[in-house]
N, CA, C and O atoms as a printed pandas DataFrame, in Angstrom:
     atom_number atom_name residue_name chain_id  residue_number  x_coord  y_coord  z_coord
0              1         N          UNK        A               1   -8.818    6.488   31.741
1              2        CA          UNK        A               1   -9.662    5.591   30.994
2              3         C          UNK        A               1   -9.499    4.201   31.582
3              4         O          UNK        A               1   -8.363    3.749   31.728
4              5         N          UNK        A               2  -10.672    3.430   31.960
5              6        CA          UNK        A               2  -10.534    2.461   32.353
6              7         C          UNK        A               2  -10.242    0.742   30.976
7              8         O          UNK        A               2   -9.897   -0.414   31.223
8              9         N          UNK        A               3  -10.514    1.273   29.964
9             10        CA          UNK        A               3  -10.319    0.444   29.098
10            11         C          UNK        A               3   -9.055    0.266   28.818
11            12         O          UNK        A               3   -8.232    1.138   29.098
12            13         N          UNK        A               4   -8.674   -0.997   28.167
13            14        CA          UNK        A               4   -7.313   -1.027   27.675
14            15         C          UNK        A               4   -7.776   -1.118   26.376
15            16         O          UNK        A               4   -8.858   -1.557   25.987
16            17         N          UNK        A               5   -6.712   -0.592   25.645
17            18        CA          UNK        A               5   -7.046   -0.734   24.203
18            19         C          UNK        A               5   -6.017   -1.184   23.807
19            20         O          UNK        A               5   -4.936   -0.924   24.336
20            21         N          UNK        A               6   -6.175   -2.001   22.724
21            22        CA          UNK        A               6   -5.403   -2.520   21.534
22            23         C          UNK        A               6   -5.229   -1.636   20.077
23            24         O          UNK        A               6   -6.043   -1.710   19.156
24            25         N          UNK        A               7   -4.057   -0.824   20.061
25            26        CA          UNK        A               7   -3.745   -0.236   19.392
26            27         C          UNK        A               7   -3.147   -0.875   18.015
27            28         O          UNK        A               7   -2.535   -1.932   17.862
28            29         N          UNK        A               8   -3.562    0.205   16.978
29            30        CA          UNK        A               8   -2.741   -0.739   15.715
30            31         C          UNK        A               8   -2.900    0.801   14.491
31            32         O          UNK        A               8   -3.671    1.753   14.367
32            33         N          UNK        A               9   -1.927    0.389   13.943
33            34        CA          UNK        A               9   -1.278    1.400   12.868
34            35         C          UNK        A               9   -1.948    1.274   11.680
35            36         O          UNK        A               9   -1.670    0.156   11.245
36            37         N          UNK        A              10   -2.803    1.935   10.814
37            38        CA          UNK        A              10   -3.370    2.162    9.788
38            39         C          UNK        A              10   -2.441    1.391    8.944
39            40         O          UNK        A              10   -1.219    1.469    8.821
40            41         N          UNK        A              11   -3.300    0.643    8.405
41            42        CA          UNK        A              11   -2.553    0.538    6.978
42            43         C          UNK        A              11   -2.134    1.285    5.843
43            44         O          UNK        A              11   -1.385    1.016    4.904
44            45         N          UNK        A              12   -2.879    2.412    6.194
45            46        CA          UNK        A              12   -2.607    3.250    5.164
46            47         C          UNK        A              12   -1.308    4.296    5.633
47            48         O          UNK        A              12   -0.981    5.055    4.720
48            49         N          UNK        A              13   -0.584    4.442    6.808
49            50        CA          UNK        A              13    0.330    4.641    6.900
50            51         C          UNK        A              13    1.618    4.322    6.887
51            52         O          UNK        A              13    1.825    3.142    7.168
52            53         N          UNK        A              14    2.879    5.190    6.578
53            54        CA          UNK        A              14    3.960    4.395    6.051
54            55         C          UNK        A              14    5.096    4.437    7.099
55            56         O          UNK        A              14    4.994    5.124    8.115
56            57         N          UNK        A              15    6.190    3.676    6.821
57            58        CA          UNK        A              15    7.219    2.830    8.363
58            59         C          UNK        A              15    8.285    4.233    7.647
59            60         O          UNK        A              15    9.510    4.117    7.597
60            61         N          UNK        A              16    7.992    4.734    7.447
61            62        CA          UNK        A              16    8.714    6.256    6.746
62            63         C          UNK        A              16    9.027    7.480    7.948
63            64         O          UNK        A              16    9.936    8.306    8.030
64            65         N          UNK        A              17    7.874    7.201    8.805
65            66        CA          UNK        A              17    7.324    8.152   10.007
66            67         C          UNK        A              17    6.786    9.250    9.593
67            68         O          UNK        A              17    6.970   10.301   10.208
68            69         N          UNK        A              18    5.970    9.178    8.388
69            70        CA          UNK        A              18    4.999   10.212    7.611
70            71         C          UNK        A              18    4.062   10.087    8.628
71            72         O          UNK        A              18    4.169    9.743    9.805
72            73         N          UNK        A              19    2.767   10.566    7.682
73            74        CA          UNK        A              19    1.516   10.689    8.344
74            75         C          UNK        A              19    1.021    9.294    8.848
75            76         O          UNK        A              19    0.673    8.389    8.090
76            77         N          UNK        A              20    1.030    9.198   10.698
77            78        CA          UNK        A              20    0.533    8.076   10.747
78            79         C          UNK        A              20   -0.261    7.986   12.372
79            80         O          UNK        A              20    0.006    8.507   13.455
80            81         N          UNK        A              21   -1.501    6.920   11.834
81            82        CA          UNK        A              21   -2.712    7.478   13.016
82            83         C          UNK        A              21   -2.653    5.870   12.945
83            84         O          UNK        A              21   -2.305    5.102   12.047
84            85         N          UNK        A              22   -3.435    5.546   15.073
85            86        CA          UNK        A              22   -3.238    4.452   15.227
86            87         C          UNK        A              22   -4.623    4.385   15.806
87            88         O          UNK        A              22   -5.035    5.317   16.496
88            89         N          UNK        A              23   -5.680    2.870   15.453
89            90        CA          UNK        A              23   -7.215    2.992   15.962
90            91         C          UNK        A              23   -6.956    2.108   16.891
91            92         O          UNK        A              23   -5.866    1.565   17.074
92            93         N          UNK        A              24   -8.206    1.895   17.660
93            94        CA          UNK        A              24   -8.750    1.170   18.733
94            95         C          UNK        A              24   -9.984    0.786   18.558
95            96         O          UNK        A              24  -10.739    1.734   18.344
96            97         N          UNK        A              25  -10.570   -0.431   18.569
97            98        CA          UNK        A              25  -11.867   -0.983   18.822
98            99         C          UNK        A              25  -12.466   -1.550   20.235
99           100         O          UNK        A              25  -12.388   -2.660   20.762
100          101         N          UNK        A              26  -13.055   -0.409   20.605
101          102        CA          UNK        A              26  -13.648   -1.101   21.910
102          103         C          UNK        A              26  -15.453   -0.452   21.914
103          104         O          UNK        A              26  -16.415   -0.738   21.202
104          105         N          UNK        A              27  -15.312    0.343   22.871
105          106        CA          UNK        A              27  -16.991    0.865   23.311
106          107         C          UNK        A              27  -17.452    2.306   22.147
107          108         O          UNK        A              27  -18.468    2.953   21.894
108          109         N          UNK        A              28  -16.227    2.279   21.763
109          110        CA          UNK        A              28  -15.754    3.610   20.925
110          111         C          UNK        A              28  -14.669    3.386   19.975
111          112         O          UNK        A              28  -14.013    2.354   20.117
112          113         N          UNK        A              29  -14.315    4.357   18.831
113          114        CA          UNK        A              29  -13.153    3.883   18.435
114          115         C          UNK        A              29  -12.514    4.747   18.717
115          116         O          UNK        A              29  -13.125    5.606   19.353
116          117         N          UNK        A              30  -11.050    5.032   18.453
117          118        CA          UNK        A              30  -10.375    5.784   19.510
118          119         C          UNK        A              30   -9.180    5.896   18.297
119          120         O          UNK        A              30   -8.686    4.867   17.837
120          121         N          UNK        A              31   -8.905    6.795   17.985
121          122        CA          UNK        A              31   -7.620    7.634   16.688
122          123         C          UNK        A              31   -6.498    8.461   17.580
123          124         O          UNK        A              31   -6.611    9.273   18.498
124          125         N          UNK        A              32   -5.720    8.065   17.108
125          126        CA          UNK        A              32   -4.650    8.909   17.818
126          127         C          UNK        A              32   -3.084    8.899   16.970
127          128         O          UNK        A              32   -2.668    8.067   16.164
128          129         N          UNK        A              33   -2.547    9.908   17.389
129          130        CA          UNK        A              33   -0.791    9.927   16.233
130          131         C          UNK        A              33    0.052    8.848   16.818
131          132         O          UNK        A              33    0.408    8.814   17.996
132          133         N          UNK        A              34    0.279    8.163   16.106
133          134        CA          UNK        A              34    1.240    7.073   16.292
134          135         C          UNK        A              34    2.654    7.370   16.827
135          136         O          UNK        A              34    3.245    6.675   17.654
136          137         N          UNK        A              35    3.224    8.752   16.116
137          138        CA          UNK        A              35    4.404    9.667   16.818
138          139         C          UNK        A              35    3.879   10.207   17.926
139          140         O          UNK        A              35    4.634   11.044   18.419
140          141         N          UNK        A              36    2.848   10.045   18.522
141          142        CA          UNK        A              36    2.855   11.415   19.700
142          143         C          UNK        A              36    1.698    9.936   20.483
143          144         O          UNK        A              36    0.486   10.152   20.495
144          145         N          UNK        A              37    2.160    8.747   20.986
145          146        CA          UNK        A              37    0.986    7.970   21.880
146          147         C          UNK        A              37    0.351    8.793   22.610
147          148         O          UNK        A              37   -0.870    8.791   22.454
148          149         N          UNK        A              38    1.078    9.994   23.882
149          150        CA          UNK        A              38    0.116   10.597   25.046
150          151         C          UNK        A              38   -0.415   11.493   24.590
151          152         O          UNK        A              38   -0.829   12.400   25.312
152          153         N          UNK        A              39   -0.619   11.512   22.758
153          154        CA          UNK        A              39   -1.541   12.933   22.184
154          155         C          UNK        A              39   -3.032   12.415   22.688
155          156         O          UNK        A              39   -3.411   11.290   23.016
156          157         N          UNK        A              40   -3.905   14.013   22.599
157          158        CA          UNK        A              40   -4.704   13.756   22.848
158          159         C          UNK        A              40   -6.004   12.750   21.573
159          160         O          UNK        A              40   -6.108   12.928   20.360
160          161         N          UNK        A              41   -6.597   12.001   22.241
161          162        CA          UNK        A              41   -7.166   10.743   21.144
162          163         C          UNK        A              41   -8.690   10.731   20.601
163          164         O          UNK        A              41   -9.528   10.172   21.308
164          165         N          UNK        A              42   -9.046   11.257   19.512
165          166        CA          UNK        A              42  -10.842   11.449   19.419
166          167         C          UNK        A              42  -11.233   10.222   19.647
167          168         O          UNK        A              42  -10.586    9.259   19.236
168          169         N          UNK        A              43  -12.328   10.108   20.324
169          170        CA          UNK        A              43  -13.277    9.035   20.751
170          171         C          UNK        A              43  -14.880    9.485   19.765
171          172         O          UNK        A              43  -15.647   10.448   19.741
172          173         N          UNK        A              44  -14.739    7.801   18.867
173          174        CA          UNK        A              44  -15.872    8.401   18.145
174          175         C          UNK        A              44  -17.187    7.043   17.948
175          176         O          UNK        A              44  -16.865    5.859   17.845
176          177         N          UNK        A              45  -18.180    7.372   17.933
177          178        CA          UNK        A              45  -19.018    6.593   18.533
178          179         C          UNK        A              45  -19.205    5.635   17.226
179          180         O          UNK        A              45  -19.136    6.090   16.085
180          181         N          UNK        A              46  -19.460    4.193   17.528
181          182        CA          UNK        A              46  -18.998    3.148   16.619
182          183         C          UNK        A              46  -20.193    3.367   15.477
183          184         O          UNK        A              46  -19.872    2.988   14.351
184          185         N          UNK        A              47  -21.656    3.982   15.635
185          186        CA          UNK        A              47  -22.499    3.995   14.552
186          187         C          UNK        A              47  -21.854    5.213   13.492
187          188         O          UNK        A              47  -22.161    5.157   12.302
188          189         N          UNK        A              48  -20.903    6.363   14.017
189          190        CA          UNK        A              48  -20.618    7.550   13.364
190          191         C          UNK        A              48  -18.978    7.218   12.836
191          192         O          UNK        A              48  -18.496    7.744   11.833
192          193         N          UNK        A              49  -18.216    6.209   13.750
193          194        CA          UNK        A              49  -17.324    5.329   12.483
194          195         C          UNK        A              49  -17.961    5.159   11.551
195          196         O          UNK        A              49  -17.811    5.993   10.657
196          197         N          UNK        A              50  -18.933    4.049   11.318
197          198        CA          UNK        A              50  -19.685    2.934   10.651
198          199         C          UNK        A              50  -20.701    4.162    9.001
199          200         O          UNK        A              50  -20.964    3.896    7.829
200          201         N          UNK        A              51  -20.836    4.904    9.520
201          202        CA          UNK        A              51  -21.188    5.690    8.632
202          203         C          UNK        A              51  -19.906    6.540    7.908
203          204         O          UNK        A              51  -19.783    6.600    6.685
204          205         N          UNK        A              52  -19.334    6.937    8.494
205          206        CA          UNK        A              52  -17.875    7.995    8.185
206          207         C          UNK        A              52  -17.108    6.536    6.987
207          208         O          UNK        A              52  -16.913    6.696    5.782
208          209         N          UNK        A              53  -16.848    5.394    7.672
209          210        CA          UNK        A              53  -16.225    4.114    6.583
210          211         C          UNK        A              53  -17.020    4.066    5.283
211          212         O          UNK        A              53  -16.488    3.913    4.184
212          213         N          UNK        A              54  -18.341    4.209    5.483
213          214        CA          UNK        A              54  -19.610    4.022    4.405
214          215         C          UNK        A              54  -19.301    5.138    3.236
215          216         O          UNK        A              54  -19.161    4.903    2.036
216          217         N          UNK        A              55  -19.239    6.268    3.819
217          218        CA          UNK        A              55  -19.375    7.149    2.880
218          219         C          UNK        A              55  -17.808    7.502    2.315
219          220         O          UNK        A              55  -17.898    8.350    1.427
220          221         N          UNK        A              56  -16.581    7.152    2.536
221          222        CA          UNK        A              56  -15.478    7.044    2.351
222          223         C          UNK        A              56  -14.825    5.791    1.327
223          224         O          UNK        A              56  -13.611    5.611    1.227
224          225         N          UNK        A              57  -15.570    5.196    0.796
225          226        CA          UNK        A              57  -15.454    3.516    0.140
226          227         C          UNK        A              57  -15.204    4.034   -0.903
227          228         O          UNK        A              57  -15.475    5.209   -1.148
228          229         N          UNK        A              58  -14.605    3.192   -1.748
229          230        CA          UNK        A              58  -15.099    3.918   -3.535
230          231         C          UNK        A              58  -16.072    3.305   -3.848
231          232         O          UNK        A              58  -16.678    2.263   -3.599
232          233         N          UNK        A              59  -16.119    4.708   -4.823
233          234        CA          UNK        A              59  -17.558    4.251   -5.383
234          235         C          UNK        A              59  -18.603    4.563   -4.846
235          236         O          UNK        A              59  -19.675    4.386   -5.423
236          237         N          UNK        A              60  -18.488    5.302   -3.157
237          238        CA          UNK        A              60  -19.671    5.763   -2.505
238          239         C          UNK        A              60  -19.966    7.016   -2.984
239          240         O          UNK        A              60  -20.953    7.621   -2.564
């Protein structure tokens, strides 16, 4: 991958080393396990984030 990404840890995960996924904002967003960095990382296209956040809100 020629991008660098700026990785960062959900807030919704805990410093416990539970369940925890780390995003990226670039051309794509980019999810991956925070325990496992060289796991493999879904790349998901920023309008199908943008909808997936939408319908996930409360109250949606």
């Amino acid at each position: 991958m020629s991008e660098q990404l700026n990785w960062f840890k959900s807030s919704y995960s805990d410093s416990e080393g539970g369940a925890c996924v780390e995003v990226a904002f670039a051309t794509a967003i980019h999810v991956r396990d925070s325990k496992l960095p060289s796991s493999p990382e879904l790349h998901i296209p920023a309008p199908a984030w943008s909808a997936f956040i939408s319908a996930v809100q409360p109250g949606a």
